[in-house]
N, C-alpha and C positions, 0 to 999 in steps of 0.2 A: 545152326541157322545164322545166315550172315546179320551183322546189326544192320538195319536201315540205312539209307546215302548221308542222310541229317544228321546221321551222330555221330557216322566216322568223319564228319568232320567236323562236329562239335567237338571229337575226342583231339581231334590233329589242330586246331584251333587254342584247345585248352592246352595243350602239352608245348604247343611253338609261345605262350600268354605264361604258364608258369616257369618255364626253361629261359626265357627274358629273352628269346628270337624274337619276340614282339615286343619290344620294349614299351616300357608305361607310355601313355601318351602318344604312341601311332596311331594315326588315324587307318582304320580299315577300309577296305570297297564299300561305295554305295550298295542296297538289296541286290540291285540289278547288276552290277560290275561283278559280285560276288557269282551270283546266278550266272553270269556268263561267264566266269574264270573258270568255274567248278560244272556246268554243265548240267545247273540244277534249276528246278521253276525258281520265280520270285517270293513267290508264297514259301517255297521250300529255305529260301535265304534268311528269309524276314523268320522264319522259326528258329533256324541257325544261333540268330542272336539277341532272339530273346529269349533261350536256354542259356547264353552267356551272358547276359546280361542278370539273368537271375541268382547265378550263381556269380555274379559280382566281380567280373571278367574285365567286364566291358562296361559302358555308360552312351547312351545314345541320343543326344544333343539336338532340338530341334534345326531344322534349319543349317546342323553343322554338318551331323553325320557321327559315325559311331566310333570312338575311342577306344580304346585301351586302357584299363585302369592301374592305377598304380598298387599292386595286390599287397604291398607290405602296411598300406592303411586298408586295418578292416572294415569291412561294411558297415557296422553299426556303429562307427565310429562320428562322435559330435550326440548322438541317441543314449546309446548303452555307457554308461560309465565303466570304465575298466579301470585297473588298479594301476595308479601311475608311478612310475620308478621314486625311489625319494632325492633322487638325484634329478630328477628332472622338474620343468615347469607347468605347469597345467593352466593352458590360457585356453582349456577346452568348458570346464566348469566351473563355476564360483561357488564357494565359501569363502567369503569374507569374516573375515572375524576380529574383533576389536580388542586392544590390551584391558585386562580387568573381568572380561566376562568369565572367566574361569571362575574366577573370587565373589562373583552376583552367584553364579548356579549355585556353588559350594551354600552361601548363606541363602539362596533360596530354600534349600533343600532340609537345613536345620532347623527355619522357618515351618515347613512342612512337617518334619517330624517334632514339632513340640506344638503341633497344633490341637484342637481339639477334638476336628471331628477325622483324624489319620487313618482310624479302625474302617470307616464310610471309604476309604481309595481302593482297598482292598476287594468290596464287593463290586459285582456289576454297575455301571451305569447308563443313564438313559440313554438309549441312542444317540441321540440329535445333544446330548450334553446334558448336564443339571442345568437348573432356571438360573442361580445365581451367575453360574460360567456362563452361560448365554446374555447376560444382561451387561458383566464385566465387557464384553466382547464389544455389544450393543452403543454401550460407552464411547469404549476407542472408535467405534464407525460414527459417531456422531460430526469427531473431531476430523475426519475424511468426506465429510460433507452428507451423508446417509443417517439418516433419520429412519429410524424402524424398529418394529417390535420385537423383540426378542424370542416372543413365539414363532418367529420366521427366518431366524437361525437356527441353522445346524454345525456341530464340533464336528470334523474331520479331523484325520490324520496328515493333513496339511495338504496345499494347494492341490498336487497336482490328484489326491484321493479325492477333494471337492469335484472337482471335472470330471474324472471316472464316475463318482455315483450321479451327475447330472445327466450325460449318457447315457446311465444304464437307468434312471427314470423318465426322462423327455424324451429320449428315443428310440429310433426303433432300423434294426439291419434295414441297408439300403436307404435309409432318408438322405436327403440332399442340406447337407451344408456348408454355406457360404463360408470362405476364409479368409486370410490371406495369400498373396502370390508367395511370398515370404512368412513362416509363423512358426510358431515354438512347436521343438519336435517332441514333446510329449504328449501334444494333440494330437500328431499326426498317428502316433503310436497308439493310441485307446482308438481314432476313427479305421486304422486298420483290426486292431482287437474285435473291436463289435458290426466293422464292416456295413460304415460308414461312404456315403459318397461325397466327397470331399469336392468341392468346386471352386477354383483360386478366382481372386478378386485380383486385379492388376491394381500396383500400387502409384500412390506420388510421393513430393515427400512431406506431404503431411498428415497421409493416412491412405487410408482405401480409398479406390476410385469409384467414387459415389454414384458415377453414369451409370461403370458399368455395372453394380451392385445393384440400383433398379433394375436395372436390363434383364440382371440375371433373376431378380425373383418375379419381376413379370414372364417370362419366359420356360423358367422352371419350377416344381413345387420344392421350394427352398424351406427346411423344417424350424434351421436355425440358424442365426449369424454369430463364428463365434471371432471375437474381438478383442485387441488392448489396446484401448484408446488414450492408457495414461503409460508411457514409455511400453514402448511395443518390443518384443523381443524377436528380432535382433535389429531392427534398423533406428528403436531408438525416437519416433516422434512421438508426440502428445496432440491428439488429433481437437483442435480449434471447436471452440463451443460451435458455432454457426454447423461444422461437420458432425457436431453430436447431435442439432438438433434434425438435420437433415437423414442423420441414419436412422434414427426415431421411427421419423416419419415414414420412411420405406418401410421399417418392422410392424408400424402400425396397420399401413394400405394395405404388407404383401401377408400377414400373418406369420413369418417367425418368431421364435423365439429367441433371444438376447442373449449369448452368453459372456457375460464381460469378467476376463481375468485381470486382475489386478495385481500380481503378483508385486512388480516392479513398481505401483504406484507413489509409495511410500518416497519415495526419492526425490518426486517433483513435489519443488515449493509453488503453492498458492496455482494448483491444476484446475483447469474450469471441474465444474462440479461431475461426479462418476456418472455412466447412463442409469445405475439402478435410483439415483437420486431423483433422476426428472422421471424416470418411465419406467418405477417397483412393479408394476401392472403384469409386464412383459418380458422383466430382464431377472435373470441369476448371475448374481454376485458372486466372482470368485476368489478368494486370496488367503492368506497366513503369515506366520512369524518365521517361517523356515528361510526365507530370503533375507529379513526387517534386522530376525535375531540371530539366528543359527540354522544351521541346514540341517543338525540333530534334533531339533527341538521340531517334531512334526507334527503341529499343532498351526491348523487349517479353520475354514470357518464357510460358511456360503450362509448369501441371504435371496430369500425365493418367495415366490410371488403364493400366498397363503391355499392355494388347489393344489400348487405342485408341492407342499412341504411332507405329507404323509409317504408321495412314493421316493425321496427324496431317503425320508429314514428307514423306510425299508431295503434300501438299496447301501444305506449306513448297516442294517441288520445284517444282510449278506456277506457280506464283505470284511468287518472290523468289527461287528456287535457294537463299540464306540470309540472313542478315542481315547489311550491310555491314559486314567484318571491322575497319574502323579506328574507325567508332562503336562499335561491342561491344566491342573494344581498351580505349579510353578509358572505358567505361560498367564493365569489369570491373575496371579496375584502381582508379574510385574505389569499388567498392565495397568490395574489400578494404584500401584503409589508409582507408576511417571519412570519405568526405568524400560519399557518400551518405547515411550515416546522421546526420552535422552539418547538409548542404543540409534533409533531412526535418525536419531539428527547427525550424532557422530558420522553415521555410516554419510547420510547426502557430504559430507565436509570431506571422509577419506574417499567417495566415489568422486566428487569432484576435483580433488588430487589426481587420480588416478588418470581424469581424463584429461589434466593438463598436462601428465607429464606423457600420456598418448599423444599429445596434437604434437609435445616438440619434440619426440623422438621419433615419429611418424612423418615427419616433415617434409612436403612434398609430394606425399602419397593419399588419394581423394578419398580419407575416411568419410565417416558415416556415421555421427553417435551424437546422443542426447549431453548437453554439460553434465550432467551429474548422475551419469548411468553406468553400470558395472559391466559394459561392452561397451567394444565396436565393432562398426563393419566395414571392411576393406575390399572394394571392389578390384578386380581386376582384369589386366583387355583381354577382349574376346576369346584372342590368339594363343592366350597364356594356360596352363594347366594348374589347378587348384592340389589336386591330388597330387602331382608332382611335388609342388610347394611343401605340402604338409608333410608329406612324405620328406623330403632337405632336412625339414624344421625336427619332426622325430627324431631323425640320425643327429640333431642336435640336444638331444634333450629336453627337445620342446612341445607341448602337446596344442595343436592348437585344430578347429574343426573347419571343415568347408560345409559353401552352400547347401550340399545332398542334402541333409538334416531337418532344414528350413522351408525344404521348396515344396511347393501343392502345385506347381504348374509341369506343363509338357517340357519347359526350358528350364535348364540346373543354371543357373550364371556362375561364373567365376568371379568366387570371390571368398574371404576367408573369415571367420567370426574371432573376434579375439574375446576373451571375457579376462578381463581387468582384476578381478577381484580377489582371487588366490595368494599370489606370489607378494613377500614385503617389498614396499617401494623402490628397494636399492637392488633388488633382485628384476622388476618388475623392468626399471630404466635399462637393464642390459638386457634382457631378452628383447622389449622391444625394436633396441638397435640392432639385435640380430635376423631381427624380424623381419625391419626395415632394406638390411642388407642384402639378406634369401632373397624379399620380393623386387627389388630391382635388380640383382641379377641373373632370375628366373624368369620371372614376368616381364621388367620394363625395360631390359637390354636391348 
């Protein structure tokens, strides 16, 4: 039996796209140019490529038209961490990491073992944490502006296991929620898991656009808003009290639920107060030590509004039973004698390093980043190819992500995420300028 018309030339499509007859970055026919080259409906075109498109061929740009992609960057790529050469740079993930900390774990850890209660790490623990690790915890969020009971925290296995069990207890497949146009792709990853409707919020640059954020839960049943209003990942703002109390008040009128990540918060000095400060009623807290301290150290934490705490630990029970009792050990004992609160300070002094020596090797070119934050974001024109770019930057050794990763809207923009936070400084200054040189003679030629 012959295949179908639609897939012999998906087949003839896919074979001119990996044979490099299509080179990355051709623009292909409109639906209808295609339809009328090949002698097929529109509806038959429009299927054409979004079988290519699925299979990560192609990219199809609002308003532009459909592309070519550049297939030696994989799909998941800026999403999935992959294992990066040790000869290369990875401006795609942070770990940051500080001189000394090797020498805190090591005496954490002998700390731990000549403790008392050692035998007590070994057995189960509570779900949601022991009371004293939850109060330890309780503590440090006082000194981030959050005042709360410690019966309304929960231990995770760090940030991004906080978000997942919020999910899998406040909601439910197909509910509607508000994002950003821009937002951390490991949201986007759990709302495709649980099959979520994601609905982008167009941005400015000091936060979401609070019109159309009304507009959208007047108009739609929006379940939850989920948010970083204290450095946003990736563009980097700290959304203005006046806009925190304004978002409030849309969560109050329209009935969602708040979900405010905090992952990045630690970084900004003297940030107006979190949302779960002014409005604990309605909002889940979400953040950890895996950004502050270590990216090994996966010890997370969430504070939730006293109804949602029971299905909150049961979705802890599912998933992790609790958070491994000798990382939480060593994560709660530095937070009470002051050697988290030291690590955070170090870290804001070498992010804000990093981002000065971004602006003068970046020189010229319309970043996009917080003073004291462990990215940036580098737009670029319309005309220009991202995947291409990253693709250059690879064949250099250099790992760095595009927009795809980030985006909840119909429109990818071009533009490239660098995250700062990896490579040592003197490594860090020549990648940049390598950076800088790829994107003007890719992009701004």
């Amino acid at each position: 039996m012959a295949a179908p018309r639609y897939k012999t030339l998906v087949d003839a499509l896919t074979a001119d796209i990996r044979s490099g007859r299509l080179a990355a970055g051709a623009r292909l026919p409109t639906h209808r140019g295609l339809a009328a080259r090949e002698g097929i409906a529109v509806v038959t075109a429009t299927r054409v490529y979004a079988e290519l498109e699925a299979m990560g061929l192609v990219s199809r740009e609002q308003g532009r038209g459909t592309f070519v992609r550049d297939i030696t960057v994989p799909t998941g790529h800026g999403i999935d961490q992959q294992l990066v050469p040790t000869d290369a740079v990875d401006l795609n993930f942070n770990y940051p990491s500080l001189p000394g900390q090797a020498d805190l774990l090591r005496q954490a850890l002998r700390e731990v073992a000549t403790s008392g209660d050692l035998d007590s790490l070994l057995r189960y623990q509570p779900h949601r944490g022991r009371p004293q690790d939850r109060a330890s915890i309780a503590r440090h969020l006082r000194r981030r502006g959050i005042t709360t009971d410690p019966d309304q925290i929960l231990i995770t296995s760090g940030a991004q296991h906080g978000l997942a069990i919020t999910v899998m207890a406040a909601l439910n497949a197909g509910d509607v929620i508000a994002v950003d146009a821009l937002t951390y792709p490991g949201f986007k990853v759990l709302a495709h898991a649980f099959h979520l409707d994601l609905e982008p919020v167009p941005t400015t640059a000091n936060g979401p656009n609070l019109d159309a954020l009304e507009e959208l839960c007047a108009t739609r049943p929006v379940r939850a808003i989920y948010t970083m209003p204290t450095l946003h990942n990736p563009l980097g703002w700290v959304i203005p009290a006046p806009d925190r109390t304004r978002l409030i008040e849309i969560a109050r009128q329209h009935g969602p639920l708040i979900i405010e990540d905090a992952s990045y918060a630690y970084l900004v000095e003297n940030p107006p107060p979190p949302l779960a400060a002014t409005a604990p009623d309605i909002t889940v807290y979400v953040s950890g030590l895996s950004k502050s301290i270590a990216t090994g150290l996966r010890v997370g934490f969430v504070v939730a509004p006293p109804s949602t705490v029971p299905s909150l630990e049961r979705a802890i029970r599912a998933t992790t039973w609790n958070t491994p009792a000798l990382t939480t050990a060593v994560a709660c004992r530095w937070l009470e004698d002051g050697t988290v609160d030291h690590l955070e300070a170090q870290k804001r002094d070498d992010a804000k390093a990093r981002q000065t020596l971004a602006r003068q090797e970046l020189a010229g070119l319309p970043v996009i980043s917080h003073p004291s934050s462990y990215f940036t974001w580098l737009p670029l024109p319309d005309d220009a190819r991202a995947d291409r770019l990253t693709a250059t930057l690879e064949r250099q050794n250099i790992s760095v992500s595009t927009a795809e990763p980030f985006t909840t809207s119909m429109h990818t923009p071009q533009a490239l995420r660098l995250a700062l936070g990896s490579p040592d400084l003197d490594r860090l200054q020549s990648t940049l300028r390598t950076v800088r040189r790829v994107a003007i003679e890719d992009a701004y030629s």
